[in-house]
C-alpha positions in Angstrom: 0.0 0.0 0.0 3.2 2.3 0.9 4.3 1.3 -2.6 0.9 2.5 -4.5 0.9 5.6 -2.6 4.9 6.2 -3.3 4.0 5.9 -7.0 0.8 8.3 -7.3 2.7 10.8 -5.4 5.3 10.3 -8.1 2.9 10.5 -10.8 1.4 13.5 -9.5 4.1 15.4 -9.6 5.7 14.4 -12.7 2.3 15.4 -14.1 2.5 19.0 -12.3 6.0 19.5 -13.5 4.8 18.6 -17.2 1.7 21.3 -17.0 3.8 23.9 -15.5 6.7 23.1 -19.0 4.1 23.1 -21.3 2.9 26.7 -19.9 6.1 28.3 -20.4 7.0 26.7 -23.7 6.2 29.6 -26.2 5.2 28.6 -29.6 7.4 28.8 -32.4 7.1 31.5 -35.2 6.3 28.5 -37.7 3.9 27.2 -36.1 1.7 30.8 -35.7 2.6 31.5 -39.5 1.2 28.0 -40.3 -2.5 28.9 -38.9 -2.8 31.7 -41.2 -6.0 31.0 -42.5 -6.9 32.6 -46.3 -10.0 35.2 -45.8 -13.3 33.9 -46.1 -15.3 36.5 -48.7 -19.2 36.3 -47.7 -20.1 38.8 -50.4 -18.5 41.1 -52.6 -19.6 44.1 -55.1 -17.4 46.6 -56.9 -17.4 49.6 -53.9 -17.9 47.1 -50.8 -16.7 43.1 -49.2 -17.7 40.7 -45.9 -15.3 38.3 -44.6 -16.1 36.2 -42.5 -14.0 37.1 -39.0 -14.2 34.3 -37.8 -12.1 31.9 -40.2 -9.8 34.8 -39.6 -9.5 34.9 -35.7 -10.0 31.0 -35.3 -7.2 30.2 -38.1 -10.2 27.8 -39.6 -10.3 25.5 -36.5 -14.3 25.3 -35.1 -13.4 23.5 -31.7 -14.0 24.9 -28.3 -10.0 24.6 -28.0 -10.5 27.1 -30.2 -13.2 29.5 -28.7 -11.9 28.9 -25.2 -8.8 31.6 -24.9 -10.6 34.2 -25.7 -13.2 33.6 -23.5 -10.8 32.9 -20.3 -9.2 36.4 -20.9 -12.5 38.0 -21.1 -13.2 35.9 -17.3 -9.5 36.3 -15.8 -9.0 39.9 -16.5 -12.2 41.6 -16.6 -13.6 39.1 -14.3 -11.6 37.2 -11.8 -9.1 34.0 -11.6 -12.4 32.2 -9.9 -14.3 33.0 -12.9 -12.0 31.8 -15.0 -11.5 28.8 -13.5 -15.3 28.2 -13.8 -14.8 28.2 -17.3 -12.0 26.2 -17.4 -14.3 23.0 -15.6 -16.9 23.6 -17.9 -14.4 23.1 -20.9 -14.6 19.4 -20.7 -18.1 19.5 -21.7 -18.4 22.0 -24.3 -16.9 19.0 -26.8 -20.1 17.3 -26.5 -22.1 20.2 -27.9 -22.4 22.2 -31.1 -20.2 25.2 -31.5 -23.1 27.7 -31.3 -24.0 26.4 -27.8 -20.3 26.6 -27.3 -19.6 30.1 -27.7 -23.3 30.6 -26.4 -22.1 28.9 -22.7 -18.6 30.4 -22.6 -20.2 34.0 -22.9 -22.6 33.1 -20.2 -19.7 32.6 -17.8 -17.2 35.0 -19.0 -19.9 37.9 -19.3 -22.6 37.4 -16.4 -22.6 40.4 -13.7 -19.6 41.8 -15.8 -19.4 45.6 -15.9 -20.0 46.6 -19.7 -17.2 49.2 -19.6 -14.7 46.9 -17.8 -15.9 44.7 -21.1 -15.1 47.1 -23.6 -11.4 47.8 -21.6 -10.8 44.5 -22.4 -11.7 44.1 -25.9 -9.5 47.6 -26.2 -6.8 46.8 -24.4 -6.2 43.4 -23.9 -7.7 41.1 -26.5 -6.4 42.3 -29.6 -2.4 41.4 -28.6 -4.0 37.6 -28.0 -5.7 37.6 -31.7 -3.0 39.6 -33.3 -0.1 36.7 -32.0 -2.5 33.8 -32.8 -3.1 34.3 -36.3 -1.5 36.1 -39.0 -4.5 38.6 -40.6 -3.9 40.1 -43.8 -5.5 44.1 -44.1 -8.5 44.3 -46.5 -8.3 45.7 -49.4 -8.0 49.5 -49.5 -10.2 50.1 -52.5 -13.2 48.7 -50.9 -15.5 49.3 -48.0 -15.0 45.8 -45.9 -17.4 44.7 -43.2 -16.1 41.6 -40.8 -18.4 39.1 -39.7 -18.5 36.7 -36.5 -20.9 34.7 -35.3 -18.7 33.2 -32.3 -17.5 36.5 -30.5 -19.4 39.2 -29.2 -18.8 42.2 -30.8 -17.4 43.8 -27.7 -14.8 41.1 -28.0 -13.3 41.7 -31.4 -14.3 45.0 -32.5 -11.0 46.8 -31.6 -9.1 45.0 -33.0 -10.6 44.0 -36.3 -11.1 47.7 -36.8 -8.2 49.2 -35.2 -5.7 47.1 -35.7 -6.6 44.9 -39.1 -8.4 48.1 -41.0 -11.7 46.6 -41.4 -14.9 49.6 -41.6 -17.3 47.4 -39.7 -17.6 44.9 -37.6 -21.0 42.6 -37.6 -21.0 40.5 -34.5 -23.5 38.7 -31.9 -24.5 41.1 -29.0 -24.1 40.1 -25.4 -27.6 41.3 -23.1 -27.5 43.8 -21.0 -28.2 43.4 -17.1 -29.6 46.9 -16.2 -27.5 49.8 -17.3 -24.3 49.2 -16.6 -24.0 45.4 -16.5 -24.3 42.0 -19.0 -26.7 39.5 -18.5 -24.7 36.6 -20.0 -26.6 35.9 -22.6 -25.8 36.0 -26.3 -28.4 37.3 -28.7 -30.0 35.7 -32.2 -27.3 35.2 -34.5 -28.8 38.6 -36.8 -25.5 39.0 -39.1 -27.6 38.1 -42.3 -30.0 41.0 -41.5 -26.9 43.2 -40.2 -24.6 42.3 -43.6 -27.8 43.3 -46.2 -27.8 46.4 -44.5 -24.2 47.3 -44.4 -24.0 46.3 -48.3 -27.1 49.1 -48.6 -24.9 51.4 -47.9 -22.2 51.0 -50.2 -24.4 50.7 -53.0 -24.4 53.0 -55.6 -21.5 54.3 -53.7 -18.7 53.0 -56.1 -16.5 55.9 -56.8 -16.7 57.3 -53.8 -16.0 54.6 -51.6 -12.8 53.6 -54.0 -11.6 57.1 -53.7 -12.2 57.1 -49.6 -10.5 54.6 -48.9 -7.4 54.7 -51.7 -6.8 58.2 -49.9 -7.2 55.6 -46.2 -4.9 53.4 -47.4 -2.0 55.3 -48.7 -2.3 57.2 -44.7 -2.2 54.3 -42.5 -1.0 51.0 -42.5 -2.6 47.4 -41.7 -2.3 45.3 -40.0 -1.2 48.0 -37.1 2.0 47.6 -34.8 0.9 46.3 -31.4 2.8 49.2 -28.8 0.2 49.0 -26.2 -1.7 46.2 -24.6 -2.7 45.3 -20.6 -3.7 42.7 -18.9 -2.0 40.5 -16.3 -2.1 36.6 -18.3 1.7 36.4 -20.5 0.7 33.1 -22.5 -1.7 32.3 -24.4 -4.2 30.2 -22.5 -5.0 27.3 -24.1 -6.6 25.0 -22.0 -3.9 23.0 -21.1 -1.8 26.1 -20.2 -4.8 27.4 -18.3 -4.5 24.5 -16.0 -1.1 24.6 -15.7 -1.4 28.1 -14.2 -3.9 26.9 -12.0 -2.0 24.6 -10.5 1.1 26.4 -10.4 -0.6 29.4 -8.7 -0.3 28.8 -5.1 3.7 27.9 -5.6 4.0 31.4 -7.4 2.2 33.5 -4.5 4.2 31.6 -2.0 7.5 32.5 -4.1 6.5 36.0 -4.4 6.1 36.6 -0.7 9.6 35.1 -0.4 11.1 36.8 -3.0 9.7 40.4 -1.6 11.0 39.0 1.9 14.0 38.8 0.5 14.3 42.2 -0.9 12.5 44.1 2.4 13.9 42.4 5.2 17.4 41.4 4.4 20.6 43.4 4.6 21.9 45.0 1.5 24.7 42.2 0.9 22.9 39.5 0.9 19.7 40.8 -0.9 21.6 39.4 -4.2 22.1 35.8 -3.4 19.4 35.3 -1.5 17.3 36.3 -4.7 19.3 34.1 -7.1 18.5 31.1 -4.5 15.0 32.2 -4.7 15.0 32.4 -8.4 15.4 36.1 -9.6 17.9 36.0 -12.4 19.7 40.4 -12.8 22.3 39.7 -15.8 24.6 42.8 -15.5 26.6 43.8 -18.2 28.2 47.8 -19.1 29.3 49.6 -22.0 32.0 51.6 -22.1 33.3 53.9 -18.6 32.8 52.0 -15.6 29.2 53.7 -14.8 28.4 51.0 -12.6 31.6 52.5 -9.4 30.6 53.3 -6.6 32.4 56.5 -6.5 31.4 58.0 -10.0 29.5 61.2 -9.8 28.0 63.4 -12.5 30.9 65.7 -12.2 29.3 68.6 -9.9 30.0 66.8 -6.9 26.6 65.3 -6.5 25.4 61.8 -6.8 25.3 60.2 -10.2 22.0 60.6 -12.4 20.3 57.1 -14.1 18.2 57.0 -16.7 16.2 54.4 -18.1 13.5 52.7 -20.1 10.7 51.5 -18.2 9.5 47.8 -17.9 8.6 47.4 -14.7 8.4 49.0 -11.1 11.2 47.1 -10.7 13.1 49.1 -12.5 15.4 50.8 -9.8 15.4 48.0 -7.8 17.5 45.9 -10.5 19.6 48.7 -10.8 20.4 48.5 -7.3 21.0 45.2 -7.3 23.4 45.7 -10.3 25.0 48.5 -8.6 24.9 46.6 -5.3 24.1 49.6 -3.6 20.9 52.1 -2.5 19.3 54.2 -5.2 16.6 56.6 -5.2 13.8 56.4 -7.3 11.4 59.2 -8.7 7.8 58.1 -9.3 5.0 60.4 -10.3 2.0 58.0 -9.1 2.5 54.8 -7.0 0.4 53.2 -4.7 1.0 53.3 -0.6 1.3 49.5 -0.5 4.1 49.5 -3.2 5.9 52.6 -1.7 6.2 50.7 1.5 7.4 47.3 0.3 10.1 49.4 -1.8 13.6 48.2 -0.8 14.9 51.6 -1.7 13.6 55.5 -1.3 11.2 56.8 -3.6 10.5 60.4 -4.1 7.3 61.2 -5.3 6.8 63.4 -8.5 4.2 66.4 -8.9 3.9 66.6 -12.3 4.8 70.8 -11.6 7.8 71.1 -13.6 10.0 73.6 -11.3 9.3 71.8 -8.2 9.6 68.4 -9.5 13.2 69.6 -11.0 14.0 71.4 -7.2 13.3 67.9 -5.8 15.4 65.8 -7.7 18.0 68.6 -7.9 17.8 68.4 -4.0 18.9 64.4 -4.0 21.5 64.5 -6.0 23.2 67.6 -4.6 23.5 65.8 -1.1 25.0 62.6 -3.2 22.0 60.4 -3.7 22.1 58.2 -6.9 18.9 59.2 -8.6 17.1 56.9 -11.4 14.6 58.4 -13.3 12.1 56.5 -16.0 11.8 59.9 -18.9 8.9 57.9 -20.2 7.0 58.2 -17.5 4.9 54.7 -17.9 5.9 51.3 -18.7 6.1 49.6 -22.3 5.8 46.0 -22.7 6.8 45.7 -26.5 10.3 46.5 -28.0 9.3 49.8 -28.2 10.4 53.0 -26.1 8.4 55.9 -25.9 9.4 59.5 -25.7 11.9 60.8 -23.4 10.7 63.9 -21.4 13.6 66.1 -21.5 13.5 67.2 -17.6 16.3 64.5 -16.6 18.5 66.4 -19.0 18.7 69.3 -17.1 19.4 68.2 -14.0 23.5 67.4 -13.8 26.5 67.8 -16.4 26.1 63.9 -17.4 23.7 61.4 -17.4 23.9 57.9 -17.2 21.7 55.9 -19.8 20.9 52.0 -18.5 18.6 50.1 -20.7 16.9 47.4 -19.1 14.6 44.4 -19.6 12.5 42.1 -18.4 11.2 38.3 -19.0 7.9 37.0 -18.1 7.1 34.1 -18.9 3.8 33.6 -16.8 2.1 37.4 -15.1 3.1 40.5 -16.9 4.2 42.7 -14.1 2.2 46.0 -15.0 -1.3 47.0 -15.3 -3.2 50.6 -16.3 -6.1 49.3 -13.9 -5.2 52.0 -10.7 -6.8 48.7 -8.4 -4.5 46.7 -9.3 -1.2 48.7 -9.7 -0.3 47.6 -6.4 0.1 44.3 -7.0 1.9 45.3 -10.5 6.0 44.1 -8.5 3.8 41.1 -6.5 2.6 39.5 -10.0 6.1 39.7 -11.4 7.7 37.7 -8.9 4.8 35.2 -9.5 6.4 34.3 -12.7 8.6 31.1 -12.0 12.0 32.7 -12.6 12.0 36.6 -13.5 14.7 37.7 -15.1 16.1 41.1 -15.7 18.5 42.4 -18.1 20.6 45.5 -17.2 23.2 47.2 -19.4 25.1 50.1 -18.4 25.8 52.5 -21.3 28.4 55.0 -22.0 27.7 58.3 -20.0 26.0 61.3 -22.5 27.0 65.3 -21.7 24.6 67.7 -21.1 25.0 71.4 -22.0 27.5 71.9 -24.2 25.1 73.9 -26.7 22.8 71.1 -26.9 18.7 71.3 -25.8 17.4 69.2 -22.8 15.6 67.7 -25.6 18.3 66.8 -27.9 20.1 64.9 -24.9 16.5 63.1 -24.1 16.7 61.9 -27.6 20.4 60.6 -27.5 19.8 59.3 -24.4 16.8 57.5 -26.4 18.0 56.1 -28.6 21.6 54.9 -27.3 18.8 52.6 -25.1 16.7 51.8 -28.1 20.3 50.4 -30.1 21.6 48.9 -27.1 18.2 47.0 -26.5 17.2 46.4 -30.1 13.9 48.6 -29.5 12.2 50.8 -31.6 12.0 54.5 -30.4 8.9 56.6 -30.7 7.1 59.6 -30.3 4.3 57.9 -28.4 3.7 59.7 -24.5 2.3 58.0 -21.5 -0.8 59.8 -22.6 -1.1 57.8 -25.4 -1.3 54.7 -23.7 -4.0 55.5 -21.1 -5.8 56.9 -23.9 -5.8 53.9 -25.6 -5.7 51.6 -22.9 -7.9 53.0 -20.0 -9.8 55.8 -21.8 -8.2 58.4 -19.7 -5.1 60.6 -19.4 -3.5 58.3 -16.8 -3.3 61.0 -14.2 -4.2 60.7 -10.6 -4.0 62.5 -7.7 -1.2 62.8 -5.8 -0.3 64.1 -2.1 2.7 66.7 -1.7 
């Protein structure tokens, strides 16, 4: 009987360790590029076009493995990980019924008692990285008015993206109820695309010319498919359902290894912060360019303490630079929450967002010594992209220190737009079962010297971008709440 028991313990945990590898095994390029499906025309005249969305967004497979990860994004991030995981025991039995009352089930649990705006946040900002890394969609044609159609997803679900991001005019999807006037019932409406796609082609009628000389003018000014800069949401893989599971059961290891890990970094003494995390885990490659930015004794050259800047991942950021440097920074932040200010290893200064006192502040720190690191985009980017550089650091000492950084995660992204769940933004990332930071110290850049705050920002930028292999932009942390949250991103904050 000890025997039988030995080898089901045995079995269960080989089985655990196989879930939790096939989570963090990231498909291959081939394989995405191989379920490319070819578009699916419903109807076509000279000025207009329906395809059918979803032969597009489901690569051509009509299975609930399919449908389902979607659906479990729409429950875990708009809903919770107990709604999710709902859905995940009702996956077994979906195979046993038709597709419509597939999709018509999975709605029911991913939308019932959902807010309708945190809905459409989701479809925004999170839904349309999943569908633009699980199939490769070509743009419609320029020359036409195109309408997609899908009778799978609620349109809430795949409007953003289809029209955002793949070009399409119109979208003609099923409608989820509403629960009062704020909330969704659950339940998806009569499949009315027929009735929706007669009147969209209506429109165009007669319409040839026009429409042909519309949308040449569209398609010369922007390009589809879109580049995806901005996207939220917590979930770093796509979940399957196997991978779904996997999480599941890998979820009460990863909140017991985050409270060690931030034990680690709150509690112990500064020399053995860095071993103790590598035991635990955490994984800060160092490398530097160039002068030796990375002594303890370099300064910016007036005598103060020696100014970092850096792109922004995390709000990690100045913590791995610490641990690079192996010594105390201070970190400038314009909004963080009280729970992440107090679990912060090292001192924060918070910003005002009023230009001459935010400059007196950090001019303050450095002129008693303090290593300062500042993030000039002022919000994090997940994709190889950096956004602008506020010029502000550039005027603060005679040199500046550029560090470009990176992060891996492989399981929980470690950011979020959603102000509720900010403070759990550095908890989440050491969730993932070994985070990893990259941090490269670059040659020093000169201010002054006849050259604009701005024109240093922008070296500065891109001496990051080339040593990272990003992409610099124009985009602002406006931008991103824009798109992501519907708002400027801007919060209160207390002197």
């Amino acid at each position: 009987m000890k025997g039988y028991a030995h080898r089901l313990l045995g079995l269960h945990r080989a089985v655990k360790e196989r879930l939790v590898a096939g989570l963090l095994r990231r498909p291959s390029p081939t394989t995405t590029a191989a379920a490319m499906a070819a578009p699916v025309v419903i109807e076509t005249t000279v000025a207009a076009a329906i395809l059918d969305a979803d032969a597009l967004l489901l690569a051509g497979k009509t299975t609930p493995a399919a449908l389902f990860p979607p659906f479990f994004l729409v429950a875990v991030e708009a809903g919770s990980f107990a709604r999710g995981l709902l859905l995940l025991a009702l996956y077994p039995f979906l195979h046993f019924v038709k597709l419509e009352a597939c999709a018509r089930a999975m709605a029911m649990v991913a939308f019932c008692g959902l807010r309708r705006d945190e809905a459409a946040r989701i479809g925004r900002a999170v839904l349309p990285r999943h569908f633009s890394r699980s199939t490769s969609i070509p743009s419609p044609a320029p020359e036409k008015m195109t309408a997609a159609v899908s009778s799978s997803f609620p349109t809430v679900m795949v409007e953003a993206f289809l029209k955002e991001y793949v070009g399409f005019d119109a979208v003609v999807g099923r409608e989820v109820r509403k629960a009062g006037q704020h909330y969704y019932s659950g339940f998806m409406e009569e499949d009315d695309s027929a009735e929706k796609e007669a009147r969209f082609m209506a429109a165009t009628k007669g319409a040839a010319e026009k429409s042909k000389s519309e949308n040449n003018n569209r398609g010369s000014q922007q390009c589809y498919p879109k580049p995806m800069v901005f996207h939220d949401g917590r979930l770093a893989f796509t979940p399957t359902p196997a991978r779904a599971l996997a999480m599941y059961a890998y979820l009460p290891l990863a909140v017991f290894l985050a409270a060690v890990r931030m034990a680690i970094y709150t509690l112990l003494p500064r020399r053995l912060i860095n071993p103790a995390a590598a035991l635990a885990g955490v994984r800060v490659i160092v490398t530097s360019s160039g002068n030796n930015t990375t002594s303890t004794t370099s300064k910016t050259g007036n005598g103060g303490g020696r100014l970092y800047a850096c792109n922004h991942r995390t709000l990690l950021d100045p913590i791995a630079i610490a641990s690079a440097l192996n010594k105390p920074v201070s970190a400038v932040t314009y909004s963080l929450s009280r729970v992440s200010e107090l679990l912060s290893p090292i001192p924060l200064l918070r910003l005002t967002r009023r230009r001459e006192e935010d400059r007196a502040r950090m001019s303050a720190l450095l002129a008693r010594g303090d290593d300062v690191v500042v993030c000039p985009e002022g919000t994090t980017c997940r994709e190889p992209y950096l956004l602008r550089f506020s010029p502000l650091f550039a005027e603060l000492a005679d040199e500046v220190s550029p560090v470009a950084v990176d992060e891996k995660s492989a399981v929980f992204y470690g950011t979020s737009t959603s102000p509720g769940a900010k403070c759990l933004d550095s908890v989440y990332f050491l969730m993932n079962p070994r985070p990893e930071y990259s941090v490269r110290f670059l040659q020093p850049v000169r201010t002054g010297g006849g050259k604009s705050s701005i024109e240093v920002a922008n070296t500065v930028q891109g001496a990051i971008a080339d040593a990272l292999g990003f992409q610099p932009t124009a985009m602002t942390r406006k931008d991103k709440y824009l798109l992501l949250a519907g708002n400027e991103g801007v919060v209160p904050t207390k002197a």
